[in-house]
N, C-alpha and C positions, 0 to 999 in steps of 0.2 A: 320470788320468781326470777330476780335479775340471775343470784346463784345458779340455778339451773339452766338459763343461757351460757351465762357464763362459762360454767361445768362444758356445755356442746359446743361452745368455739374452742377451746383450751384443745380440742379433741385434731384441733385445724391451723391452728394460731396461736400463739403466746398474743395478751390484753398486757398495755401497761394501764395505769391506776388512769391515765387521761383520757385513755380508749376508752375504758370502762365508764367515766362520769362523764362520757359523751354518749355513751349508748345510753345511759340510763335518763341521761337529761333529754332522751326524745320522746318522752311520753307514749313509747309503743305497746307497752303490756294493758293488753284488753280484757276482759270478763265475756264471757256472751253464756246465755242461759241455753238449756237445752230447746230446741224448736226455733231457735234464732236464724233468720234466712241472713247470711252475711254476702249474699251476691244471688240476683235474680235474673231471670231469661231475660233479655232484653236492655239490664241496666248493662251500663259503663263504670269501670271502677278503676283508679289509680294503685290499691292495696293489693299486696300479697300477705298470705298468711301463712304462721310459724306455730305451729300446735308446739305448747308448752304442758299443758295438761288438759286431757278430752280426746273427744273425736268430732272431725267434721267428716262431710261428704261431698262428692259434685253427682248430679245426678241430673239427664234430660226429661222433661215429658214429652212423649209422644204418644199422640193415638190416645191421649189423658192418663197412659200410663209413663210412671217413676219406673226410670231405667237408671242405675245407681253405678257410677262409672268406676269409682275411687273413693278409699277411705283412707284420712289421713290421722293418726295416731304422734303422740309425743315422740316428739325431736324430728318432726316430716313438715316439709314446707310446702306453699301450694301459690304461684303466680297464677291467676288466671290471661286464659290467651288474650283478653279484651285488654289487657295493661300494656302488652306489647305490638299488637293491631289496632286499637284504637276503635277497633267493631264495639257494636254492642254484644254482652254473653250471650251463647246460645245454650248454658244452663246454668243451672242453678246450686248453690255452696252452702249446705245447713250442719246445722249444729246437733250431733247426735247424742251428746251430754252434755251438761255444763264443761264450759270450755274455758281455757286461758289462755291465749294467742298474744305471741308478738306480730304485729300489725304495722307493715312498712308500708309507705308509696315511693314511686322511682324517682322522687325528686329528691327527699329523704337520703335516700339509696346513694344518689349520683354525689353529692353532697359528702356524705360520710366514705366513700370511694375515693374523692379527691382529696379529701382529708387526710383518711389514712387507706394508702394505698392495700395494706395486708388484706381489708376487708373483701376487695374485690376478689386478689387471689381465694380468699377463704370461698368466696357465690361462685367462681369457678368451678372450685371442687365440689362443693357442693352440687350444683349443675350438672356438672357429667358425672358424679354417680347417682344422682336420681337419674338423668338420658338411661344410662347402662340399665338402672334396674328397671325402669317401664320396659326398655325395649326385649328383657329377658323375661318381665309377665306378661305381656302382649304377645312376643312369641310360646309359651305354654299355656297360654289361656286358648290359643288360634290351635293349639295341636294337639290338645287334649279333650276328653269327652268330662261333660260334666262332673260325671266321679272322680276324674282323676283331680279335675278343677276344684273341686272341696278338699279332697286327702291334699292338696297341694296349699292351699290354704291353711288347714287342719297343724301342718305340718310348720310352713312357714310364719303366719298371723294367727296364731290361735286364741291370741283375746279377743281378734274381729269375732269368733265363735262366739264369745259370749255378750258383746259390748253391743252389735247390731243387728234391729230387728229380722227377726227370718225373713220375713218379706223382702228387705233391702235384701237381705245377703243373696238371695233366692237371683233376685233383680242382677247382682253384680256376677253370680254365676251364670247369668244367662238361663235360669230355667223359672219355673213358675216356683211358689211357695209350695202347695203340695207335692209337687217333684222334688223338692228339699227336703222336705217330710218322707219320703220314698226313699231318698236317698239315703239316707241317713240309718235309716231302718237298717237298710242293706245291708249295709256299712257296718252295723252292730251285731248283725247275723253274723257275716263273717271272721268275726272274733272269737 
């Protein structure tokens, strides 16, 4: 697994051999099985996570229903905002396959930053281009109709298509599962 970190900084940063047996000597590559809640409503958590292989989610309840906000697929990162406010979450982060997470906390973080300075630059960029790309699905998810919000999908994450349940996916389109069912139909007709 260290490889395939590896491989996704290398993409950011040049590793010398002491970067590397310092990343490796922090004990961050985790396991979690599929249905593992790694952050619940309410808790506090210091961890951000780094999908290595799998899928997670964040996803609120309201009204007792699963509203599925985000999925995070290999080489995608995920702080949750309780690490940087200090609130407790107000949702929830599961695991939608067996997963293998690199597993930081900000003390970790600050630590190997002042060590080696590259790393920071490297959370930088990282940083703003996740900002850039939430702020470009946030805008096409608000201005488009459901259909377009699946072909957009379809288009963009097409293994979300097959990796998570219709329900969730239903949930993160904003429409019911049957309406996903409808949809999709359509979608086929049209072909």
């Amino acid at each position: 697994m260290q490889d395939i970190l590896f491989d996704f900084i290398s993409k950011y940063v040049s590793l010398t051999e002491e970067e590397k047996n310092a990343i490796v000597s922090l004990d961050i590559f985790h396991s979690a099985n599929k249905g593992t809640l790694l952050l619940r409503e309410g808790e506090k958590t210091k961890n951000s996570f780094f999908v290595l292989k799998g899928c997670i989610r964040t996803y609120y309840i309201i009204n007792g229903e699963e509203k599925s906000t985000a999925f995070y697929t290999e080489m995608e990162g995920l702080t949750p905002h309780c690490v940087k406010d200090g609130n407790p979450s107000e949702y929830f982060i599961s695991c939608i396959e067996d997963t293998i997470l690199v597993v930081t906390d900000a003390d970790m973080e600050e630590k190997m930053n002042n060590k080696f300075p590259k790393f920071e630059t490297m959370c930088r960029m990282l940083s703003e281009e996740r900002l850039a790309k939430q702020q470009i699905d946030f805008d096409e998810f608000k201005t488009s109709s459901p259909e377009q919000r699946y072909l957009n999908l379809q288009q963009k994450r097409p293994d979300l298509i097959q990796r998570v349940p219709q329900h969730q996916l239903a949930s993160y389109l904003g429409i019911k599962p049957q309406s996903l069912s409808r949809l999709r139909a359509r979608i086929l007709e049209k072909k």
